[in-house]
PyMOL Python script that loads the backbone (N, CA, C, O; Angstrom):
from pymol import cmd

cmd.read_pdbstr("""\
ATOM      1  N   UNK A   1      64.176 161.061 112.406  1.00  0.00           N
ATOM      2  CA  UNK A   1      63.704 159.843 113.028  1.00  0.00           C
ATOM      3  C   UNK A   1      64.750 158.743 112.860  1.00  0.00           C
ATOM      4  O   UNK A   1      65.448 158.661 111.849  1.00  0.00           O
ATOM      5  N   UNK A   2      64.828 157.910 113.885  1.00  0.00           N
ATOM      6  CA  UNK A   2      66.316 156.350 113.700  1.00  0.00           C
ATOM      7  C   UNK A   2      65.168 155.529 113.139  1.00  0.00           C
ATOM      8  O   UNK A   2      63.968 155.750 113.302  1.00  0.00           O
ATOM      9  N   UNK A   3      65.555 154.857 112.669  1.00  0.00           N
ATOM     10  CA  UNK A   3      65.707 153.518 112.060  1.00  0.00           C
ATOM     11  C   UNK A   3      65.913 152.727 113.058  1.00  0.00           C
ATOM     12  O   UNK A   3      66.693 153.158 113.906  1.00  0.00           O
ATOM     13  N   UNK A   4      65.262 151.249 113.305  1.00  0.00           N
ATOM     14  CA  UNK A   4      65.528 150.137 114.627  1.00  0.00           C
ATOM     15  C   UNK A   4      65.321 149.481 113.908  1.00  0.00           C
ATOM     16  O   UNK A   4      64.445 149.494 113.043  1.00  0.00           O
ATOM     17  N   UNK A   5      66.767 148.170 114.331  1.00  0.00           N
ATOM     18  CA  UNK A   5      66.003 146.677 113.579  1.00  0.00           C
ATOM     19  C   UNK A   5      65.602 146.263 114.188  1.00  0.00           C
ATOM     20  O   UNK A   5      65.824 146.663 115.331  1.00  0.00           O
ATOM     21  N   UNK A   6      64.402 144.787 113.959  1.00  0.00           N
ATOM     22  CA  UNK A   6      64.130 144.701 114.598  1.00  0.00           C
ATOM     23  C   UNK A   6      63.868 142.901 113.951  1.00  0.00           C
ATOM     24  O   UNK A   6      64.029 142.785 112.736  1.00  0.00           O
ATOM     25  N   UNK A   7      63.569 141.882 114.569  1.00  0.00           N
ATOM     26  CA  UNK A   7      63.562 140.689 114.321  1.00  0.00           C
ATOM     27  C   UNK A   7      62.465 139.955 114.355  1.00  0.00           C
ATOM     28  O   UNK A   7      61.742 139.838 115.345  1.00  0.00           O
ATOM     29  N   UNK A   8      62.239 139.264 112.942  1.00  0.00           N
ATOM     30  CA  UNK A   8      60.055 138.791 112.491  1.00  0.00           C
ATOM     31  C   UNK A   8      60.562 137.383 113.186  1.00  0.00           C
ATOM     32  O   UNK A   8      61.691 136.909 113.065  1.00  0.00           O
ATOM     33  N   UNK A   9      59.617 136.899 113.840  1.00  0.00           N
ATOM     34  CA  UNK A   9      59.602 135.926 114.836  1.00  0.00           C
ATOM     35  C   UNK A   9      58.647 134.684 113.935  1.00  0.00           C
ATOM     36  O   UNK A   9      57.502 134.991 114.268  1.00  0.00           O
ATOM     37  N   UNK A  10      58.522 133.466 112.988  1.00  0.00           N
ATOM     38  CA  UNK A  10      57.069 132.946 113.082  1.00  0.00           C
ATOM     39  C   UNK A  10      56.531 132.951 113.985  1.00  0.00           C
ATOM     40  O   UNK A  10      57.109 133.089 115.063  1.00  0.00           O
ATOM     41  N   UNK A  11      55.036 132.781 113.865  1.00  0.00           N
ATOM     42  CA  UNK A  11      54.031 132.713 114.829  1.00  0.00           C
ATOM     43  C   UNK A  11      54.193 131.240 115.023  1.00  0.00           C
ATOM     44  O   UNK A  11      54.164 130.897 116.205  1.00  0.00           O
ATOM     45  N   UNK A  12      54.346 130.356 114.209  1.00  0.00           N
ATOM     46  CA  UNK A  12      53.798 128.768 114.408  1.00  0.00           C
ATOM     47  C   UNK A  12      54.827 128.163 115.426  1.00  0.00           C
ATOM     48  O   UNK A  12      54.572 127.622 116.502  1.00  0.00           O
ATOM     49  N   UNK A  13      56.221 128.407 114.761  1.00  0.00           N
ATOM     50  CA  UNK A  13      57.560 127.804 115.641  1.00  0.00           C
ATOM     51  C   UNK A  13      58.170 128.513 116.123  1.00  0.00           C
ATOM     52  O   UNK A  13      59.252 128.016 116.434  1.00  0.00           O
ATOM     53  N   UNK A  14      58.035 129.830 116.474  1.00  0.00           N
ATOM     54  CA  UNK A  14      59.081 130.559 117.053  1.00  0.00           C
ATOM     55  C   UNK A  14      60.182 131.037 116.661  1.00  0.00           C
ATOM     56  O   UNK A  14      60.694 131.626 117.613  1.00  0.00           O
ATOM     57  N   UNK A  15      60.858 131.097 115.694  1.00  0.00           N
ATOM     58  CA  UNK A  15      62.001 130.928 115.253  1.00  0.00           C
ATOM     59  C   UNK A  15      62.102 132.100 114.516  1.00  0.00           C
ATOM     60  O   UNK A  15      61.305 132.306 113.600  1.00  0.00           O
ATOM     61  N   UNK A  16      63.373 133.254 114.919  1.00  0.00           N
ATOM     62  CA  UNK A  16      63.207 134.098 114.290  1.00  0.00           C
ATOM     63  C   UNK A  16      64.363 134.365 113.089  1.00  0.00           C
ATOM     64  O   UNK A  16      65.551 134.679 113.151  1.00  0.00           O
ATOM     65  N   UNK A  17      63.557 134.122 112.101  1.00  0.00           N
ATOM     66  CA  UNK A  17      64.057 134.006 110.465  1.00  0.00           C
ATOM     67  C   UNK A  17      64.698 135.151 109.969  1.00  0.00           C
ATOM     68  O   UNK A  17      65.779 135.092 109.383  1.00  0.00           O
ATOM     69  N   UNK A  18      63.882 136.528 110.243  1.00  0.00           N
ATOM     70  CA  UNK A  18      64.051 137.561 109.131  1.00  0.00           C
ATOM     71  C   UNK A  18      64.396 139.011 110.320  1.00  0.00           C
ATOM     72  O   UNK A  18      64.102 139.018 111.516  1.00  0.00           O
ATOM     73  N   UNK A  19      65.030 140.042 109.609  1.00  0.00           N
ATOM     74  CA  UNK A  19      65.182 141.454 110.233  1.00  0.00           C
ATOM     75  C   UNK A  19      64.990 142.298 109.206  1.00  0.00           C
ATOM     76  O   UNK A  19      65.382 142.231 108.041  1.00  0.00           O
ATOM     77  N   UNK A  20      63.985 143.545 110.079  1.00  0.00           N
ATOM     78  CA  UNK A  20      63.777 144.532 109.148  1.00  0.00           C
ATOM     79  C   UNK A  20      64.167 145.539 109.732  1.00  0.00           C
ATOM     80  O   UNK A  20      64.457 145.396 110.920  1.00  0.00           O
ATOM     81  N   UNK A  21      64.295 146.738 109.183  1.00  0.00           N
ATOM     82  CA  UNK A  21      64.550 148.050 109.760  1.00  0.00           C
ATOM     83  C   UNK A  21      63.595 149.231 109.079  1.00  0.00           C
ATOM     84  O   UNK A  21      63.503 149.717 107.952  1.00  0.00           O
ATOM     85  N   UNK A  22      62.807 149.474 110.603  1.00  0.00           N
ATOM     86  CA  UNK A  22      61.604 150.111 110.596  1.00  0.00           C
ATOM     87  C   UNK A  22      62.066 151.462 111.531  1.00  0.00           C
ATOM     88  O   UNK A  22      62.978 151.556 112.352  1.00  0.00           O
ATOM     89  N   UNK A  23      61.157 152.377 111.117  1.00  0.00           N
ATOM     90  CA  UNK A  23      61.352 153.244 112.024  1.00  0.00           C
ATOM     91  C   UNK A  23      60.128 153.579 113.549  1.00  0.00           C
ATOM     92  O   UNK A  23      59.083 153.016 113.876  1.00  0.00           O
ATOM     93  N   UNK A  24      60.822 154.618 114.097  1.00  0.00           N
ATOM     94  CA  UNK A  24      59.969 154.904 115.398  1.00  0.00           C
ATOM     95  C   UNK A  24      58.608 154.748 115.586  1.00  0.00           C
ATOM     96  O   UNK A  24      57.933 154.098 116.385  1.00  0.00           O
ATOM     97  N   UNK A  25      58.331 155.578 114.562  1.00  0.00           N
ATOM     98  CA  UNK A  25      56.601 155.327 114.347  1.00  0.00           C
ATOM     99  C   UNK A  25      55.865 154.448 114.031  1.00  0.00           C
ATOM    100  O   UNK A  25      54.663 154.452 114.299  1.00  0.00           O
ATOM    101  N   UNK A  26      56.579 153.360 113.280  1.00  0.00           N
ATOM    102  CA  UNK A  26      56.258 152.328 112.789  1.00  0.00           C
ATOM    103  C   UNK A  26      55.990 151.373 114.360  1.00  0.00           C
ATOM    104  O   UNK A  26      54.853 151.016 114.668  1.00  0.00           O
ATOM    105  N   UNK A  27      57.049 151.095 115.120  1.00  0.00           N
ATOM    106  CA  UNK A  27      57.364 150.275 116.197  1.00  0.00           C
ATOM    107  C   UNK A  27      56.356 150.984 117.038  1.00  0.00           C
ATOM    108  O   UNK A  27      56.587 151.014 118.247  1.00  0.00           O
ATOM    109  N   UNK A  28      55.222 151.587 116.570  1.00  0.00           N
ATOM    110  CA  UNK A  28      54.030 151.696 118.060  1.00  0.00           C
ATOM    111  C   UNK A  28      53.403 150.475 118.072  1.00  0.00           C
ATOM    112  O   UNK A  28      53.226 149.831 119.107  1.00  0.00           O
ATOM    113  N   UNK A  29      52.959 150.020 116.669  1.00  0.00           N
ATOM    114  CA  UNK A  29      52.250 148.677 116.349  1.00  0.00           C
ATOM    115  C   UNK A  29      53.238 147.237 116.033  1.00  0.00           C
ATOM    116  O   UNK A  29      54.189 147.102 115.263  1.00  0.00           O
ATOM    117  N   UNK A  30      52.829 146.629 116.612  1.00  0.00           N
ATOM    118  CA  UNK A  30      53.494 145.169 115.855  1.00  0.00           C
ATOM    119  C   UNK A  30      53.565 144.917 114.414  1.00  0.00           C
ATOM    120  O   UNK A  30      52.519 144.861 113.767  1.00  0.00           O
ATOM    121  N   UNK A  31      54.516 144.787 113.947  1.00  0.00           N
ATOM    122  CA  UNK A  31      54.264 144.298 112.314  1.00  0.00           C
ATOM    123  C   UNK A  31      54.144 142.824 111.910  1.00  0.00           C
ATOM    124  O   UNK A  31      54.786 141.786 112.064  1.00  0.00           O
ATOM    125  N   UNK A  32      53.513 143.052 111.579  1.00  0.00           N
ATOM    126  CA  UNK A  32      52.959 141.198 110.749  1.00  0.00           C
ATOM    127  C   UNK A  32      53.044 141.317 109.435  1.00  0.00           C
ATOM    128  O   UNK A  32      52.598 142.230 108.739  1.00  0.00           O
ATOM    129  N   UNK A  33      53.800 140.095 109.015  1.00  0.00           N
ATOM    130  CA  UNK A  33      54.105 140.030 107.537  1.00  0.00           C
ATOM    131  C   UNK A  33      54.063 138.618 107.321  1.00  0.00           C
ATOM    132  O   UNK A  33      54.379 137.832 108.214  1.00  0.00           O
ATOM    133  N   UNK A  34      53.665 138.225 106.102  1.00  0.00           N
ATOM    134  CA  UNK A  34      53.344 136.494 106.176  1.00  0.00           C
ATOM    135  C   UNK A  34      54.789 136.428 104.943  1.00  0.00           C
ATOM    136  O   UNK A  34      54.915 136.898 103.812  1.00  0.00           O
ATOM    137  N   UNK A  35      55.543 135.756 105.669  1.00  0.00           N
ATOM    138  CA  UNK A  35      56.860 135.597 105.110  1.00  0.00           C
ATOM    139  C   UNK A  35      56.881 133.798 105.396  1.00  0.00           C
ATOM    140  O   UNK A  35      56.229 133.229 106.271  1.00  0.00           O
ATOM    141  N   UNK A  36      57.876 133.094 104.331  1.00  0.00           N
ATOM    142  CA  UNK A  36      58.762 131.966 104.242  1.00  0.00           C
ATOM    143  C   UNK A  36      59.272 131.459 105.260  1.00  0.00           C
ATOM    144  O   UNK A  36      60.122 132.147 105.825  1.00  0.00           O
ATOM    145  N   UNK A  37      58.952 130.147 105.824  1.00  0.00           N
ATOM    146  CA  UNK A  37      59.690 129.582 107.192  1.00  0.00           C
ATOM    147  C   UNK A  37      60.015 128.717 106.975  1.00  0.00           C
ATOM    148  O   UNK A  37      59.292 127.726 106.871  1.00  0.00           O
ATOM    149  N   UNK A  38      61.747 128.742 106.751  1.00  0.00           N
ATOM    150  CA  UNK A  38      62.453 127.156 106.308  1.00  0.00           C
ATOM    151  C   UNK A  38      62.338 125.943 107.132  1.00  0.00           C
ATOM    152  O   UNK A  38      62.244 124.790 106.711  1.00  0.00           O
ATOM    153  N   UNK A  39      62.362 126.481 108.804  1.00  0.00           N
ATOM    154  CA  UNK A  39      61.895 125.735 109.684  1.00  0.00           C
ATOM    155  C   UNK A  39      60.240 124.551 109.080  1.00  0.00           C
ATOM    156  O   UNK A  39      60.162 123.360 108.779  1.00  0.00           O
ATOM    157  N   UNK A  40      59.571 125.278 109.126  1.00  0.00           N
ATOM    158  CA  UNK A  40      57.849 125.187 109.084  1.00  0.00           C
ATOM    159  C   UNK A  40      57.404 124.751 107.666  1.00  0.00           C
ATOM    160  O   UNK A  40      56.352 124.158 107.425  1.00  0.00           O
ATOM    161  N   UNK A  41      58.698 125.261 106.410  1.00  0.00           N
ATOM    162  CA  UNK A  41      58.412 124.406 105.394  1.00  0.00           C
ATOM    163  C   UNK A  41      57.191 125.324 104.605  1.00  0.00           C
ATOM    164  O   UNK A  41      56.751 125.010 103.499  1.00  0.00           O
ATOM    165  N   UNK A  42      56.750 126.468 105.354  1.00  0.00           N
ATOM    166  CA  UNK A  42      55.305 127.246 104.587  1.00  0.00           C
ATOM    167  C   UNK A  42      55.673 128.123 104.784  1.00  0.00           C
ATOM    168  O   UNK A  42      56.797 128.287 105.258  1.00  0.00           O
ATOM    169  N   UNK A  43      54.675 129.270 104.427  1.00  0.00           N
ATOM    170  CA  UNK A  43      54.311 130.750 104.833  1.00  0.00           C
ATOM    171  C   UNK A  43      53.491 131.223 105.453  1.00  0.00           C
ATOM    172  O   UNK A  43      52.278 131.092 105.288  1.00  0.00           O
ATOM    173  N   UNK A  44      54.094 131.894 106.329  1.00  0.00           N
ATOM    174  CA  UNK A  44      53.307 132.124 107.851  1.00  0.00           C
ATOM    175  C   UNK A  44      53.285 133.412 108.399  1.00  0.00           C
ATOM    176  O   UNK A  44      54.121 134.190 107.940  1.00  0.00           O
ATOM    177  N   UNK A  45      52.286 133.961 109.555  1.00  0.00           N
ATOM    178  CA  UNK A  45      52.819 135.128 109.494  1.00  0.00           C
ATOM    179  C   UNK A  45      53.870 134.823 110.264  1.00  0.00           C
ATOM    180  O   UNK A  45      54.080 133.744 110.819  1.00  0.00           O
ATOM    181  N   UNK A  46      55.005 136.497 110.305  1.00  0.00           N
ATOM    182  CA  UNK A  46      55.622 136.434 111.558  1.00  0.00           C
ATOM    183  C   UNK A  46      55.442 137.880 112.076  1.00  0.00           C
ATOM    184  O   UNK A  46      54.845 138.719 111.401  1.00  0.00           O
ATOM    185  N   UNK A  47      55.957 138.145 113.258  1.00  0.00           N
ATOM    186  CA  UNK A  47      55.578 139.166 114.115  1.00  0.00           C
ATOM    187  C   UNK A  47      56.946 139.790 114.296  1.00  0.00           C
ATOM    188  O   UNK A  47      57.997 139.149 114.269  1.00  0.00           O
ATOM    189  N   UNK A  48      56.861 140.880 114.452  1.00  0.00           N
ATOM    190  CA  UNK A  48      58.149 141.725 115.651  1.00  0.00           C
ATOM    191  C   UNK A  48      58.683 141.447 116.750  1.00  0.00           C
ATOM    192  O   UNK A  48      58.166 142.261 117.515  1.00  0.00           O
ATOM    193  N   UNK A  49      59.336 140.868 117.297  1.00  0.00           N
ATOM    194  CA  UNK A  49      59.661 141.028 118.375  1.00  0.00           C
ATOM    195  C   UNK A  49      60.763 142.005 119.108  1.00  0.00           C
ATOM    196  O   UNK A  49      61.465 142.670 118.346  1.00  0.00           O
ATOM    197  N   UNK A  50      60.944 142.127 120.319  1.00  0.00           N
ATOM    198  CA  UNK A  50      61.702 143.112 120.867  1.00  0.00           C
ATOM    199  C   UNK A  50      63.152 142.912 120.350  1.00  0.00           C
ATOM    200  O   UNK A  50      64.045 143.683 120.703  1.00  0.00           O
TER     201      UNK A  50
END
""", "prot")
cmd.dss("prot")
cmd.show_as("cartoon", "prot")
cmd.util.cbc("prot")
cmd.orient("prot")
């Protein structure tokens, strides 16, 4: 199976902070992780994006 990175987006501002590297199976579902937003000043979730 590859490995894809892929880039956590916040939900609040948009701004995409963080990259993970997930694999195939993983990338059927969106991942949400409530991570640190220097932007936003909190912790928020963020999402996957393409």
């Amino acid at each position: 199976m590859k490995n894809n990175k892929v880039a956590l987006a916040c939900s609040v501002c948009g701004s995409r902070n963080y990259t993970k590297n997930i694999s195939e199976a993983q990338r059927a579902s969106r991942l949400e992780i409530k991570k640190y937003c220097k932007y936003c000043g909190t912790h928020t979730i963020h999402r996957a994006t393409k």
